[in-house]
N, C-alpha and C positions, 0 to 999 in steps of 0.2 A: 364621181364624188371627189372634193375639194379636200385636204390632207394641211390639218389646222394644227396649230400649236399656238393657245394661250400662255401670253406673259404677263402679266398683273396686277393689282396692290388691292383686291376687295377689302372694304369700299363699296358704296350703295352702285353706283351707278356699271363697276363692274362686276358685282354678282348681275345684273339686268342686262348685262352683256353677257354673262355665262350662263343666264338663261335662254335668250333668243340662239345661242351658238347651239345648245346643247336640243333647239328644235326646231333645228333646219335639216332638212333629210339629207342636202346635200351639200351637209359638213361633215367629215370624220374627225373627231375631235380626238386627236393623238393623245395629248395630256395638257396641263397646266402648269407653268411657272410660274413661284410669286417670287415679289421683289416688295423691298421695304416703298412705303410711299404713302398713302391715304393711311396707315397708320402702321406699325413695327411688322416686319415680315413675318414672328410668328403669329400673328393674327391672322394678317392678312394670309397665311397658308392656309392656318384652319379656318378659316371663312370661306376657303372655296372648297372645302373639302363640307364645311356645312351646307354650302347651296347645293352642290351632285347630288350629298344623301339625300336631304330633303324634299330634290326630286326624281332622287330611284337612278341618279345615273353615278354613284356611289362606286361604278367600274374605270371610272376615266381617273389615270392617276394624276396626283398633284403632289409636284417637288418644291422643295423651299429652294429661296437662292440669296439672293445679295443681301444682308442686314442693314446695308446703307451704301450713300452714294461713293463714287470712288475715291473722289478728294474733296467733299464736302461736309459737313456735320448734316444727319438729318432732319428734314421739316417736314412734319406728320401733319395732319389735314381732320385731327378727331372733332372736332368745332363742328365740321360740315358734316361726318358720317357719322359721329357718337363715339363713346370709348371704345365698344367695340370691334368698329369699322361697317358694322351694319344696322345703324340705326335703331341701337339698344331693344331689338325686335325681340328677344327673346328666343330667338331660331337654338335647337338643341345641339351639343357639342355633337361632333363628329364622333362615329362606331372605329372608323380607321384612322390613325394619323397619319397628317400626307410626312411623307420620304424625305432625305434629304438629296444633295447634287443635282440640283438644276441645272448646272452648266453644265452638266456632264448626259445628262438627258436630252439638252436642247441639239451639242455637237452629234452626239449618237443616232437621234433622229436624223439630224438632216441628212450625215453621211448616211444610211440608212436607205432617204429616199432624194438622192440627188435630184434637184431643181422639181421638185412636187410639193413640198410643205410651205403653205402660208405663216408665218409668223402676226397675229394680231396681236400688237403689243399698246396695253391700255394704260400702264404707269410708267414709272420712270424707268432710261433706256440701261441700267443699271449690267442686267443680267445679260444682254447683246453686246454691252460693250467691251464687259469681261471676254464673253465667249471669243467673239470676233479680235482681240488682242490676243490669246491663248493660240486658237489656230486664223491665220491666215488666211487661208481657201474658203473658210466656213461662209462669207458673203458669198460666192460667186456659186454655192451650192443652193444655196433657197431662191424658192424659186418668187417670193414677194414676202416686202415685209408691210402691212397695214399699220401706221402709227396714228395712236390716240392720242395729240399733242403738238406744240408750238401755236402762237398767234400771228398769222403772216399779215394781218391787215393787208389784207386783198376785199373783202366785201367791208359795210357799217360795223359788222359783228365779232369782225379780226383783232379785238383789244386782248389785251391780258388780261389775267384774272389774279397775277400776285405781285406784278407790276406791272404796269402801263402797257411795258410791253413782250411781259414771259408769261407764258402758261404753265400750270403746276410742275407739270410731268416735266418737261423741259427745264426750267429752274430746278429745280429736286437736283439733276447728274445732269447739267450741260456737256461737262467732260465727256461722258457717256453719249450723250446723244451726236456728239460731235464727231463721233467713232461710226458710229451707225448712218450719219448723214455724211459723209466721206468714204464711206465704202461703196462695194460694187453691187449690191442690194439694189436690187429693185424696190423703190418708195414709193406708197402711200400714203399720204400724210392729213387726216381728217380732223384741222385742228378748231380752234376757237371762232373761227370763218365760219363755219357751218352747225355749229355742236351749240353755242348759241342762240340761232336761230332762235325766235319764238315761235316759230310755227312749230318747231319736235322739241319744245317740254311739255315734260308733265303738268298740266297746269291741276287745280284741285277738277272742275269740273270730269276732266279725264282721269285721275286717279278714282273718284266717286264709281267710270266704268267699269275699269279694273278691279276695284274693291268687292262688284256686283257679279263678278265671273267666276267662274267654278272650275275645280282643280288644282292640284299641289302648288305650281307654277305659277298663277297668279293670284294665289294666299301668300304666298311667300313674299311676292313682287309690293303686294299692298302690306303685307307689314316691313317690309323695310324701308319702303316708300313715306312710308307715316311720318318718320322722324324729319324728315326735310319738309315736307307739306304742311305741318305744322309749325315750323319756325319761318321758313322761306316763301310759303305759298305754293311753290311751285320745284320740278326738277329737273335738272340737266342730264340729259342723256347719252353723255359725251359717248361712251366707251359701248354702248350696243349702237351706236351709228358706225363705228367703225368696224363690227362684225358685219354692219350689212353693206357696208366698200368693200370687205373682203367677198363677199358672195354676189352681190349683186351692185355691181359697179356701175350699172347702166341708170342706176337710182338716180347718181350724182353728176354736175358738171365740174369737171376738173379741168383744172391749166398745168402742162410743163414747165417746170422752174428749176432753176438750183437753188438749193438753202445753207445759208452760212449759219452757224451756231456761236452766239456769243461767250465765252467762258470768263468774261473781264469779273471784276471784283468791285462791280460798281452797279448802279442804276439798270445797264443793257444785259445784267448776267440772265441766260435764257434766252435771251432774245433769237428769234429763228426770223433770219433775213432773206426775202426769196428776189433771185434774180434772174433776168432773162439769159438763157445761153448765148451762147455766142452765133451771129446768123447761119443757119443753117444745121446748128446745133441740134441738140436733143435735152431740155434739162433730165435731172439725174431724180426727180422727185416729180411724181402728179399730186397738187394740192387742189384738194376740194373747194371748190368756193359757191357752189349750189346744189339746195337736193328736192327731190319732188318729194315735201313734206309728209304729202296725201297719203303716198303712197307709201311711207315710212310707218306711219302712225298705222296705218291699215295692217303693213306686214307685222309688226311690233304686238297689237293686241289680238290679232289672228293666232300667233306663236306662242304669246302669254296665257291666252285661253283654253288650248289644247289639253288633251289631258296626255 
């Protein structure tokens, strides 16, 4: 069994990642960190503390952590997920309020279980790049970190989504991300190359499936899904494709690269630049750039359905 730690900013599409996480058998889901990003960090905490209860795993703790980025003003994302960060669903307040010190949960873990705990990290690199400047060592103890983020234009589908050429999470704390893609971390990096795709959105016919399945896990799914499906049509599932790189890699075709992080004050801020090692090299990042959709789509409402 696999030894997780969620980092965050719920937001529709990662409560849909902490739901497929929270029902794969062989995930252990240590806890959850949030970080400010798809909308203000105390939301986004009790947002993940509303999805657990709401399906009975109400035991996996959740820590607040960064209120914003490190040397940027924040850019909240409520346009796409609703005021509340889950698509004004109505989902009921949390029984327990998540905790505070994330970064002091995230260090403790890992020292804890040297080179065992995966890090999926779905918003901005906010809380990693605190931690990893505090202590030193802390990269070369995890044992993988999965990032939901950057646009490396490697496939058609490798564009930006908040300029040409950043993707949210990565624009949000470049600073940050620049921390975490220079360390000794082992990277996965599942960004706008593949999470795009139109073969793994929600389009309405498939939300219609989901809406028709039974179970805590995907009432929840289909009411927070609603709010995008009726504005956009359709939804991006960035952040549970990157739960299922961290479990099941064999999904995805990925390439060795290294990635430079832009933090300029212009046009290229975010930008994640991937380039080939040096010959004989190793790059320091695998970036996703195909996934067997089929079988995503399959794993996805197989997990949602379950009770």
């Amino acid at each position: 069994m696999s030894k997780v730690l969620l980092d965050m900013d719920p937001g529709i599409d990662d409560a849909l990642a902490l739901l497929l996480a929270v029902s794969l058998p062989e995930l252990e889901l240590l806890g959850v960190t949030t970080v400010a990003g798809n909308t203000v960090v105390e939301k986004t905490s009790v947002n993940a503390r509303r999805v657990l209860e709401y399906v009975g795993r109400g035991e996996v703790p959740v820590y607040a952590g960064a209120s914003g980025p490190m040397a940027r003003l924040l850019t909240t994302a409520e346009h796409v997920h609703g005021q509340d960060g889950l698509g004004e669903a109505g989902i009921p307040g949390p029984i327990d309020p998540p905790q505070a010190g994330a970064l002091q949960f995230l260090s403790e873990t890992i020292k804890k279980n040297p080179h065992e705990v995966t890090i999926v990290a779905t918003g901005p690199l906010t809380n990693l790049g605190l931690a990893f400047l505090l202590n030193h060592r802390l990269p070369s103890l995890v044992k993988e970190i999965v990032i939901m983020g950057g646009a490396y234009h490697l496939t058609p589908y490798g564009r930006g989504n908040i300029t040409p050429l950043s993707e949210f999470n990565i624009y949000t704390d470049p600073e940050a991300a620049k921390i975490v893609f220079e360390s000794t971390a082992p990277l996965t990096c599942v960004g706008l190359d593949v999470t795009t795709n139109p073969s793994v959105k929600i389009d309405s016919q498939r939300y219609r499936e989901i809406s028709r399945l039974g179970g805590r896990k995907a009432e929840l799914a289909s009411k927070i899904m609603k709010y995008q499906i009726e504005r956009f049509g359709e939804i991006e599932v960035h952040d549970a494709l990157a739960v299922a790189a961290a479990m099941q890699p064999a999904m995805f075709q990925m390439v060795e690269m290294n990635v430079q992080v832009l933090t300029n004050n212009d046009a290229s801020r975010g930008a994640t630049i991937p380039f080939k090692p040096k010959e004989g090299g190793r790059g320091r990042a695998r970036i996703c750039i195909d996934i067997n959709s089929e079988e995503f789509m399959r794993l996805f409402l197989e997990k949602v359905s379950e009770a």
